[in-house]
VOPAGU-2260 file (C-alpha; in pm, 1 decimal, decimal comma):
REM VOPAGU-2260
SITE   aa  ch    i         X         Y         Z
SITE  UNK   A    0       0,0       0,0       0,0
SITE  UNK   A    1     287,2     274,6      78,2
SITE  UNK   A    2     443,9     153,6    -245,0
SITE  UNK   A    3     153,1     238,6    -433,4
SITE  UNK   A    4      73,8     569,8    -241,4
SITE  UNK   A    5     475,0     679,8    -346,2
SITE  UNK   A    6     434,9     623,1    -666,7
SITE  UNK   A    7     100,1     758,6    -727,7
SITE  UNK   A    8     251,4    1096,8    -547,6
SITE  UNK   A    9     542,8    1055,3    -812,9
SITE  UNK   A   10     350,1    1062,0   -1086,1
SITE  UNK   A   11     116,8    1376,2    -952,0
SITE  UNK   A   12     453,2    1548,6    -881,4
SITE  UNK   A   13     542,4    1451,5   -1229,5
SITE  UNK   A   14     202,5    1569,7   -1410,8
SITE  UNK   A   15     226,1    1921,1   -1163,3
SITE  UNK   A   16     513,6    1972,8   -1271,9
SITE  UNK   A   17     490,7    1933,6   -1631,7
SITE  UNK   A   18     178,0    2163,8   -1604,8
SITE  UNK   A   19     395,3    2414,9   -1501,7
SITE  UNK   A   20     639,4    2389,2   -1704,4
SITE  UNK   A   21     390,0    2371,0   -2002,4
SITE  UNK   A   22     207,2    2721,2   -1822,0
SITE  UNK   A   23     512,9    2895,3   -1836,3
SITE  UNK   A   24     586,8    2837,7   -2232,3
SITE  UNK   A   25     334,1    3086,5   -2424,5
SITE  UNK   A   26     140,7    2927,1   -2731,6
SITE  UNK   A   27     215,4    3064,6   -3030,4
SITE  UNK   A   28     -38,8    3067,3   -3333,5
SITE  UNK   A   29     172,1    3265,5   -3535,5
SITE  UNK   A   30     513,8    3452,1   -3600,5
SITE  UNK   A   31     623,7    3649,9   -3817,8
SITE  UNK   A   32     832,6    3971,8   -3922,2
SITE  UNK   A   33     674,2    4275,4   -4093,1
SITE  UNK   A   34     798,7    4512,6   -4341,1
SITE  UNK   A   35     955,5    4708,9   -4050,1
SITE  UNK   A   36    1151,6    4390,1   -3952,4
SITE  UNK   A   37     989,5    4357,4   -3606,1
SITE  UNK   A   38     897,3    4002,4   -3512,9
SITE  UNK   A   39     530,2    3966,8   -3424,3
SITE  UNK   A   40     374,5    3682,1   -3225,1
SITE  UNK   A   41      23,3    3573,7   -3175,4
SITE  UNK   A   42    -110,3    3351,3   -2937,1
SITE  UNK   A   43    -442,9    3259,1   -3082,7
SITE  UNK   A   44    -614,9    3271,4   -3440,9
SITE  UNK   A   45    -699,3    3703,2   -3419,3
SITE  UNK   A   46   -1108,0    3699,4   -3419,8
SITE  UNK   A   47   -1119,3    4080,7   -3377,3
SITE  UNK   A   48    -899,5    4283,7   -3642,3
SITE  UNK   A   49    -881,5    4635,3   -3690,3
SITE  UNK   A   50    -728,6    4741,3   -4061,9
SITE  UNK   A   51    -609,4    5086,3   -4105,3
SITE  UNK   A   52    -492,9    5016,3   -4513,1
SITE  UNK   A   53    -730,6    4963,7   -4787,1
SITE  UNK   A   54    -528,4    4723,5   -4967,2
SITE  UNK   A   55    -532,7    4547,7   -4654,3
SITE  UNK   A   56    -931,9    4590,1   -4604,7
SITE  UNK   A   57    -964,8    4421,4   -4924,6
SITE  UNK   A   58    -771,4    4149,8   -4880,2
SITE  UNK   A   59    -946,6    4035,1   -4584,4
SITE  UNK   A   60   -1284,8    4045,7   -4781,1
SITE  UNK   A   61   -1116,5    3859,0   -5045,3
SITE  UNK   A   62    -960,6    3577,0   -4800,2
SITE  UNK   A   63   -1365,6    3570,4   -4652,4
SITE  UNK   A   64   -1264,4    3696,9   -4318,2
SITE  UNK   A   65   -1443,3    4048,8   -4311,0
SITE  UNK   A   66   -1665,9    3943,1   -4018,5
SITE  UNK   A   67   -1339,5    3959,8   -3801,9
SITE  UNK   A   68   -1291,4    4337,6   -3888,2
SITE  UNK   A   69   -1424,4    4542,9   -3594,0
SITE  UNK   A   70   -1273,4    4844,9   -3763,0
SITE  UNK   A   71   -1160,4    5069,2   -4053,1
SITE  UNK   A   72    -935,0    5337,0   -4131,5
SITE  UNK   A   73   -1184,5    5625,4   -4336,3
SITE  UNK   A   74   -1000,3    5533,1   -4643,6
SITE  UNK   A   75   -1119,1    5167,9   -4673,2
SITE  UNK   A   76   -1428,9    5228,8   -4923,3
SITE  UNK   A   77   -1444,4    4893,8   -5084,3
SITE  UNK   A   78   -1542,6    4627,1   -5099,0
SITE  UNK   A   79   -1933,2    4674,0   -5076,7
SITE  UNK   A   80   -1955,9    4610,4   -4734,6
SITE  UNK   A   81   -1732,8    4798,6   -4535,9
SITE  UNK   A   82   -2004,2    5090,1   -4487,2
SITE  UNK   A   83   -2134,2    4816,3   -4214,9
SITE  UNK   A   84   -1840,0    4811,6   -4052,7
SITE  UNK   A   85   -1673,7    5102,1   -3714,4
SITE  UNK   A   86   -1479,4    5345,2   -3939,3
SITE  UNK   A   87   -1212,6    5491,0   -3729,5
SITE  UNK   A   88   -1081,9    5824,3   -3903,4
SITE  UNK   A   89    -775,5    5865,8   -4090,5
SITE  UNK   A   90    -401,6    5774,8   -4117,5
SITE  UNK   A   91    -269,9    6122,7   -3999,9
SITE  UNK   A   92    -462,2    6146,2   -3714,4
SITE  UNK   A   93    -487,0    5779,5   -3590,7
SITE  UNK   A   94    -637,9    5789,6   -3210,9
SITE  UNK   A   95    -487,3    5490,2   -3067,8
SITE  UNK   A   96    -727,8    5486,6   -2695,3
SITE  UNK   A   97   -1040,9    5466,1   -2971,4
SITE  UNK   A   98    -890,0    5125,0   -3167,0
SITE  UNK   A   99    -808,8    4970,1   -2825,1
SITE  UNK   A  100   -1122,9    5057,0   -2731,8
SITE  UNK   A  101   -1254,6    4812,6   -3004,0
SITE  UNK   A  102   -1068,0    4530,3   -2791,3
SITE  UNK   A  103    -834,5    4414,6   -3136,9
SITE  UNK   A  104    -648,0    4084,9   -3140,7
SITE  UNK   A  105    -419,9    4269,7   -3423,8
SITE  UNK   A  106    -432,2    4595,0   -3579,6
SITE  UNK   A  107    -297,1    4560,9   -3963,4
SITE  UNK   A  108    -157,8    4887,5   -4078,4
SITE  UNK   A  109      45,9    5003,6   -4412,3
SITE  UNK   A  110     425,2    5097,5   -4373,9
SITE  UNK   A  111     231,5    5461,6   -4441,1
SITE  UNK   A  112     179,4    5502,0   -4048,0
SITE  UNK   A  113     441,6    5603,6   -3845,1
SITE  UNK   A  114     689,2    5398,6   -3591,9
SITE  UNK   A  115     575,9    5671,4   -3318,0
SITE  UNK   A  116     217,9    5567,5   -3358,0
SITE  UNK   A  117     344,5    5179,5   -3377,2
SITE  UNK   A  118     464,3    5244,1   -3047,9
SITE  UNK   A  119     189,0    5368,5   -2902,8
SITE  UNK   A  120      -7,5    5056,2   -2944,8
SITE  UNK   A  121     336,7    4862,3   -2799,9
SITE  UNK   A  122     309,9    5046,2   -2475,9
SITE  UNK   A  123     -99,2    4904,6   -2455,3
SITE  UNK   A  124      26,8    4515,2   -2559,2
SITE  UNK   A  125    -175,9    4485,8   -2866,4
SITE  UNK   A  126       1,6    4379,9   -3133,4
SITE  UNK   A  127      58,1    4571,3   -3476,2
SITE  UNK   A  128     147,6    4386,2   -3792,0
SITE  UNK   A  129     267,5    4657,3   -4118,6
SITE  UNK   A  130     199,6    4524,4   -4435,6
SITE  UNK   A  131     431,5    4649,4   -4689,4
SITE  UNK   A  132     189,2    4686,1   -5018,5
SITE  UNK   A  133     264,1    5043,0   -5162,0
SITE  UNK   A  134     535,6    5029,4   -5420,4
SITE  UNK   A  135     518,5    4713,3   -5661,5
SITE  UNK   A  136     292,8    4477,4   -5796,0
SITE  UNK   A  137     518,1    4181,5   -5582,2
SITE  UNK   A  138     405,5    4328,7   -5285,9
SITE  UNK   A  139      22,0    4242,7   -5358,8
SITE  UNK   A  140     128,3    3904,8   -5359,0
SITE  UNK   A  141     340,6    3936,5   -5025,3
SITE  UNK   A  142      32,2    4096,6   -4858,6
SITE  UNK   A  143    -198,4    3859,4   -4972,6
SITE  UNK   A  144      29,7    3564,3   -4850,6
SITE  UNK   A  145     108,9    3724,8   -4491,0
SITE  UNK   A  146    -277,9    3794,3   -4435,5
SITE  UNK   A  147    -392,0    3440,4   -4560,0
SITE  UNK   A  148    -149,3    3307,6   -4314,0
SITE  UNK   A  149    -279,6    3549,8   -3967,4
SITE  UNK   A  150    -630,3    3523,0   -4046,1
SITE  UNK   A  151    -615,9    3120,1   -4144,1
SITE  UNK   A  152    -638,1    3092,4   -4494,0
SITE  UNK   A  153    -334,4    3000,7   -4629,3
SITE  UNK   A  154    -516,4    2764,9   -4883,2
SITE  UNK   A  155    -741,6    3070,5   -5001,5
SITE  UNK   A  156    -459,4    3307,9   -5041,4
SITE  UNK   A  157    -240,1    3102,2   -5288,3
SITE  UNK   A  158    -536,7    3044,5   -5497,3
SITE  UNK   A  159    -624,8    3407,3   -5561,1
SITE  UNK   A  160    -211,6    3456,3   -5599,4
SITE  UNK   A  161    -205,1    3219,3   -5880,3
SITE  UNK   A  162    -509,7    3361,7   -6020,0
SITE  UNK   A  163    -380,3    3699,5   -6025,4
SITE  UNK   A  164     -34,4    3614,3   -6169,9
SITE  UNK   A  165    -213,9    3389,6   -6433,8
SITE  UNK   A  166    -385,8    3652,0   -6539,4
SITE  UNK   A  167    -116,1    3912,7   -6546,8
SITE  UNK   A  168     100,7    3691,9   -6695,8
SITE  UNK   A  169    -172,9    3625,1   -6984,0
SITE  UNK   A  170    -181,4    4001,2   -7042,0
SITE  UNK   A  171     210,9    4038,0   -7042,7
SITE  UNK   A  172     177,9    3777,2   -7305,2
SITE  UNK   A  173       9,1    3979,4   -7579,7
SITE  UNK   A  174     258,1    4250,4   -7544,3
SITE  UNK   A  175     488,8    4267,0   -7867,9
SITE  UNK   A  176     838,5    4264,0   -7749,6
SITE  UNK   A  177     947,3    4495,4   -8013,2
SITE  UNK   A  178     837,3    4759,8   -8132,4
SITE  UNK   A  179     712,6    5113,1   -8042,4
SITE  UNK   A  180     413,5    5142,6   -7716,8
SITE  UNK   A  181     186,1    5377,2   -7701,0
SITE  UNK   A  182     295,8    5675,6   -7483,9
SITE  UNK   A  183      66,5    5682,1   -7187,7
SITE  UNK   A  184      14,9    5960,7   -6904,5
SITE  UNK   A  185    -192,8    5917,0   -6587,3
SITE  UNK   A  186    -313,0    6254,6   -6430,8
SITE  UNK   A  187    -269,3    6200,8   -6074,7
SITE  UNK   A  188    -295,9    6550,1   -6048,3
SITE  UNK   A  189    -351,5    6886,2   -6227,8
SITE  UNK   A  190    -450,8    7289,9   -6242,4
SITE  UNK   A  191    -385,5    7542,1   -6014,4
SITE  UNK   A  192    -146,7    7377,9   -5743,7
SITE  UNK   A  193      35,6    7166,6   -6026,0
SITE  UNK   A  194      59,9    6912,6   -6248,4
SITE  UNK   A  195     129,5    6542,1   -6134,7
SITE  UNK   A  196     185,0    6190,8   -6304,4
SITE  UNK   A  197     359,0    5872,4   -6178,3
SITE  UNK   A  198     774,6    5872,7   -6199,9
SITE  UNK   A  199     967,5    5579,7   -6288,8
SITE  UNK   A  200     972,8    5419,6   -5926,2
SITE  UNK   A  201     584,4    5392,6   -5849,1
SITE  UNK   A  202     361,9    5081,2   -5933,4
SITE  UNK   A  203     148,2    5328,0   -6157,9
SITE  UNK   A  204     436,1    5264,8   -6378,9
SITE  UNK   A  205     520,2    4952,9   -6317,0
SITE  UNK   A  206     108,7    4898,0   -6403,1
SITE  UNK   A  207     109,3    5108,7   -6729,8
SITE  UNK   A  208     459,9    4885,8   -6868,1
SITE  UNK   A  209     293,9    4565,7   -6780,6
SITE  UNK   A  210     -29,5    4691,7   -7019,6
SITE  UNK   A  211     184,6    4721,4   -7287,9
SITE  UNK   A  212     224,3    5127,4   -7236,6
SITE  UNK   A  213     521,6    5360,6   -7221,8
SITE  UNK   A  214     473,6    5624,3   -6885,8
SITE  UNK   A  215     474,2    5935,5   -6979,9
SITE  UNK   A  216     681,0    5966,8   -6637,3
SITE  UNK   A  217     908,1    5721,8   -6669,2
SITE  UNK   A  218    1202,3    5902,1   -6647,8
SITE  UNK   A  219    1083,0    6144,7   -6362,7
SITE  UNK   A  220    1254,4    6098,0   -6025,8
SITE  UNK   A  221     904,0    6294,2   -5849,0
SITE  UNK   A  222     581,0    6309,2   -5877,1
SITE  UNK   A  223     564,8    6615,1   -6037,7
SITE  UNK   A  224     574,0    6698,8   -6388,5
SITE  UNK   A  225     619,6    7033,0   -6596,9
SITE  UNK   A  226     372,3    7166,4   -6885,0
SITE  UNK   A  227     673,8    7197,2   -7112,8
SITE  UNK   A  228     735,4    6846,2   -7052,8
SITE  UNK   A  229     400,9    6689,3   -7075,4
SITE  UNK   A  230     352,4    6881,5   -7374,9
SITE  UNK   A  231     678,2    6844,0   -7541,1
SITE  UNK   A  232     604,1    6477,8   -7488,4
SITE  UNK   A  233     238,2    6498,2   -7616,1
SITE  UNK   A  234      66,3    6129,0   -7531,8
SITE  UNK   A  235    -109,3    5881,6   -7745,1
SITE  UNK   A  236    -345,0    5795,0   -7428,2
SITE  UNK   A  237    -487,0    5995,2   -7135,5
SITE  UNK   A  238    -583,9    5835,4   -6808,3
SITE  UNK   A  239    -774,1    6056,6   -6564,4
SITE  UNK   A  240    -995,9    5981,4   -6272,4
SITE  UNK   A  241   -1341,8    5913,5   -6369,0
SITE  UNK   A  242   -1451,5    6201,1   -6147,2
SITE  UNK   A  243   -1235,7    6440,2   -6296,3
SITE  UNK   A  244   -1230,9    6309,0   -6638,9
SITE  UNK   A  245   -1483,2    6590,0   -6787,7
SITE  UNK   A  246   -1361,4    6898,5   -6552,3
SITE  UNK   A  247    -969,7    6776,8   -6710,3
SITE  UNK   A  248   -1112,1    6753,8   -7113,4
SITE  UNK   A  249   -1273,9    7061,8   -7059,7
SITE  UNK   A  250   -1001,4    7281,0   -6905,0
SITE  UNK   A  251    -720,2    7464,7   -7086,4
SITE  UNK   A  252    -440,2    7364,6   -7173,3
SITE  UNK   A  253    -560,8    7036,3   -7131,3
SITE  UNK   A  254    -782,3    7023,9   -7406,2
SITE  UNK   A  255    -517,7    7102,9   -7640,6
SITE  UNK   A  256    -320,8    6760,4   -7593,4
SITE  UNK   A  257    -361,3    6476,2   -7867,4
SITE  UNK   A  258    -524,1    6243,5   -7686,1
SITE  UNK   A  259    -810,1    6483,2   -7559,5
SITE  UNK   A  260    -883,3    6620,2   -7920,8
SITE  UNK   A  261    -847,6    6246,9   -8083,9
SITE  UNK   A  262   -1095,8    6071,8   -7823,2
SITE  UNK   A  263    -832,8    5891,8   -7630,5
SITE  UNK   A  264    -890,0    6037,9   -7282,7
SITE  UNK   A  265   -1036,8    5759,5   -7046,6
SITE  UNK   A  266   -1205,2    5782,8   -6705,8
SITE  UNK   A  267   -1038,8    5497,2   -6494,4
SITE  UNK   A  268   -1170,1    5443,2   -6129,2
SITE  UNK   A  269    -882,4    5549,5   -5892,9
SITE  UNK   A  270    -939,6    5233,7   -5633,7
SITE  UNK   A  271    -798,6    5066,4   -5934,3
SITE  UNK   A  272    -464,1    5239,0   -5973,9
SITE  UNK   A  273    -400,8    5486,0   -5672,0
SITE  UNK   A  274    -323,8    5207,6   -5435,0
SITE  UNK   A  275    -116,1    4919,2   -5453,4
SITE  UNK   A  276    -412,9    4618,6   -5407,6
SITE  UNK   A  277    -500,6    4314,1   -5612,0
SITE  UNK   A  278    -763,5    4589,6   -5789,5
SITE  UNK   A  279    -484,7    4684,5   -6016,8
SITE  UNK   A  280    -540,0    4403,1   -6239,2
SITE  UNK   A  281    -891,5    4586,4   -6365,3
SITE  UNK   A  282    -636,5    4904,0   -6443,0
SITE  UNK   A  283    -373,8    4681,4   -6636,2
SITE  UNK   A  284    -634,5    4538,3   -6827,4
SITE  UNK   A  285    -793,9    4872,4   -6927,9
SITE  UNK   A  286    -517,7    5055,0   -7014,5
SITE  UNK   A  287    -355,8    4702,9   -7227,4
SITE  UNK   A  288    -743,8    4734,6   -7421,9
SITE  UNK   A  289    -730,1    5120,5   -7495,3
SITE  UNK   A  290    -344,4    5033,7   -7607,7
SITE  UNK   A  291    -439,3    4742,1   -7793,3
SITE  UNK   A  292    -663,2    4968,2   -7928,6
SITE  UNK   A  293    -439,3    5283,1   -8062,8
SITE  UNK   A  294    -236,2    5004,5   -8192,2
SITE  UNK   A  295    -485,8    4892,2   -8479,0
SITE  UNK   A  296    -628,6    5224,0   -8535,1
């Protein structure tokens, strides 16, 4: 009887003090480093997200995880959806008290926000991921992979990745590889305050190549771009925001360039090619038409 009482006290010594042991080692769900380089851990699955990026916002809907978002950033308009959703201002004047308020497993921001503001939500232990998605095509794919993986859907997230490269690679596939493209300007901004189109480092140009167009911009080192220049350069094809399309055809000097007085001025919706998001296949695909286009004309 005493041998059996010592070694059934071994073995709840043993099981204790496993427990222990096993208390004192954190779970981990998932690790990994952000486009900042700082290693981020996560105990559980994250039920309760907070994005403050659009691209971002629309990757969750994509990966089917938008009931999970308990909040926006102002800027994430799309998908249909998000109007249901806490929108929580804007990237310049984040109020960190208000998202912890909204009790966040992980708050998914763009490289955009600031390490000061990052810090704020270190101090209050909730953990910030930054998704780098603002400068290349690559990085939609990068996003899309990272998110797939924090919210669970790994699976989901390659598929749409091999979608979208299949059919980016299918467009990059009608593209002559000799041969004179279509010059091709993007107004990202014009009038009074200036005239602005995307420079030779920005996915907008990186977008417009890939369609089978030659930027207007590509050898700009800013975003901004003379008169003299655009009109020394003269493009084949005009892309404008669809909201500003008529206001830009109608104004002077403007409406002097080629492409407004020959009809090749589009309206192109700016979700499309103002952000970095899986949304800029619709914009390579227009502007590879309207080139395709000009070509046989």
């Amino acid at each position: 009887m005493k041998k059996v009482f010592v070694v059934c006290f071994l073995a709840l010594f043993v099981l204790c003090g496993c427990g222990r042991r096993a208390a004192e080692v954190p779970s981990v769900y998932w690790s990994g480093k952000d486009s900042y380089g700082r290693e981020v851990t996560l105990s559980k699955e994250p039920q309760r997200i907070i994005s403050l990026s659009p691209c971002i916002t629309e990757i969750i809907f994509m990966l089917e995880s938008e009931n999970r978002l308990v909040g926006i950033s102002d800027f994430c308009t799309y998908p249909e959806g998000t109007d249901t959703i806490p929108h929580l201002g804007g990237l310049l004047d984040i109020n960190v008290e208000a998202l912890c308020a909204r009790r966040p497993d992980i708050v998914l921001v763009g490289s955009i926000v600031s390490p000061e503001v990052i810090e704020q939500f270190e101090r209050v232990n909730v953990p910030v991921f930054i998704v780098k998605a603002e400068s290349a095509i690559e990085d939609i794919y990068e996003a899309v992979s990272v998110i797939g993986e924090i919210v669970g859907k790994q699976e989901l997230a390659e598929q749409h990745n091999a979608e979208l490269k299949k059919e980016i690679d299918a467009v990059k596939a009608t593209q002559p590889s000799m041969g004179k493209h279509p010059l091709v300007y993007y107004v990202v901004g014009f009038g009074e305050a200036g005239d602005y189109t995307a420079p030779a480092n920005s996915h907008i140009n990186e977008i417009i190549t890939i369609a089978g167009g030659e930027n207007v911009g590509k050898s700009l080192k800013s975003w901004s771009i003379s008169r003299e220049f655009l009109f020394e350069h003269n493009p084949d094809i005009i892309f404008v925001r669809k909201e500003d399309a008529e206001l830009f055809a109608k104004s002077k000097p403007y409406s002097s360039l080629k492409a407004v007085k020959s009809g090749h001025l589009y309206p192109i919706e700016s979700g499309w090619i103002d952000i970095v998001s899986p949304r800029n296949l619709n914009a390579i695909k227009l502007i590879a038409e309207k080139c395709a286009e000009f070509e046989h004309e």
